[in-house]
N, C-alpha and C positions, 0 to 999 in steps of 0.2 A: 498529517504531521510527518516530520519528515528523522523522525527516529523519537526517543526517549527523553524525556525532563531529568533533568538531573534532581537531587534530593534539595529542597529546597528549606532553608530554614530564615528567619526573620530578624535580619540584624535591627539591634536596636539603636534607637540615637533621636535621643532625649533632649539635642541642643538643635538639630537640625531645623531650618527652615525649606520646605520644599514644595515650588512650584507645580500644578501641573498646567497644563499648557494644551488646549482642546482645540482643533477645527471646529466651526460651526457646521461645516456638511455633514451630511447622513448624522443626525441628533441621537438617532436611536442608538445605534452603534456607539454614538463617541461618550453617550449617557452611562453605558454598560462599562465601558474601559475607565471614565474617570471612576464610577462607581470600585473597581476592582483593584485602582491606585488608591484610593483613599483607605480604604480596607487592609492594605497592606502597610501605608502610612500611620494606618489607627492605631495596630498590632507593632508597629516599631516604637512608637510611643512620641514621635516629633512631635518638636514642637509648635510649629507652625505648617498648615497647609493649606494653600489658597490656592482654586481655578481659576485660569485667565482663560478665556476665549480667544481665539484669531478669526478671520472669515474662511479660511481654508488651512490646507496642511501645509502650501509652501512657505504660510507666513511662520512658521512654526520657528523657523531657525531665529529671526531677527524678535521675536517674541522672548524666546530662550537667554539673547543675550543682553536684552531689556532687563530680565529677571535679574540675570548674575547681577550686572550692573545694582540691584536693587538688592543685594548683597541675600541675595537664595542660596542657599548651598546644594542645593541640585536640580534639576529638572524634572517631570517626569509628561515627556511629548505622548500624546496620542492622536489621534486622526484615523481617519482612513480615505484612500485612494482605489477607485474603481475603475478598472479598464475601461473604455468606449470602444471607438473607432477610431481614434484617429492615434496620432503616437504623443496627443498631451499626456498621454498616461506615464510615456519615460520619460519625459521631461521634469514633470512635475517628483516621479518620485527620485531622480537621479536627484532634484536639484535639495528636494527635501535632506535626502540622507546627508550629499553631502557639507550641505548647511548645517545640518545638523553636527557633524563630524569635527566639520572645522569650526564650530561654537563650544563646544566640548575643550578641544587641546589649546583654543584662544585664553580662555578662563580657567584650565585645568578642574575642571567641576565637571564631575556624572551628568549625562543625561540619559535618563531610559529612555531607551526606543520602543514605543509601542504603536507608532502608527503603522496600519495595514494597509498591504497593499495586493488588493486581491481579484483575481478574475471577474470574480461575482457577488451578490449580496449572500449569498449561501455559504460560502468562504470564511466572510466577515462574520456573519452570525457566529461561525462554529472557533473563532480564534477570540468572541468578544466577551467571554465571560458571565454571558448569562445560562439561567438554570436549564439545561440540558447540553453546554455546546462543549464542546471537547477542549477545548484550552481558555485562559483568561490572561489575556496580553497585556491588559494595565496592570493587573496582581502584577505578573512576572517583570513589568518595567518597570515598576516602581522597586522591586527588591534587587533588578541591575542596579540602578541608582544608588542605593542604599546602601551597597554592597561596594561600590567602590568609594564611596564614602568612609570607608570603613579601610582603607588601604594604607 
């Protein structure tokens, strides 16, 4: 981790509808983060919350703005991206982020960022929210989202 979480509390919003939006790779991993978005969705009290699938994370952006499109009021992306050998690994996350970035300020609507993008599956485990792993990165994406919903 790369310093402290700040004190986190759980905006609510009662009218919201909110996508989340999952890679199909590494299952295990992206099971745990929708898992930690929904959780956090439950605890806001939205009104709606349905998962879409992509086959990967770069689909994530055009997925994202399908949603708004389908009048979601926020996103909440997860995935993960695992280093290899070769340099798909920058491509794929440069292109994610910034599709991501520019579907956000197209539509003026949140998206939480929770895809990972990490060295190793060891990484992923310890940022995906399940029971022993040091951080939960859907929880936290989804209350980005929420949070500026709230703006």
């Amino acid at each position: 981790m790369a310093g402290h979480a700040p004190e986190i509390t759980v905006p609510k919003a009662p009218n919201a509808r909110v996508a989340i939006i999952s890679s199909s790779w590494h299952m295990d991993i992206c099971n745990d983060l929708i898992v930690g978005a929904q959780r956090a969705l439950l605890a806001a009290e939205v009104k709606e919350a349905k998962v879409f699938f992509v086959p990967g994370s770069f689909e994530i952006p055009l997925a994202s703005q399908k949603a708004f499109e389908q009048d979601f009021d926020a996103v909440v992306a997860v995935g993960l991206v695992l280093k290899g050998e070769t340099p798909h690994f920058d491509y794929v996350c440069q292109g994610v982020t910034q599709g991501v970035l520019d579907v956000q300020l197209k539509f003026s609507k949140p998206i939480g960022y929770g895809v990972l993008m990490c060295e190793n599956l060891d990484q992923a485990i310890a940022r995906s929210g399940r029971p022993g792993s040091k951080e939960d990165k859907g929880f936290d994406s989804a209350i980005a989202a929420l949070s500026l919903l709230n703006l």
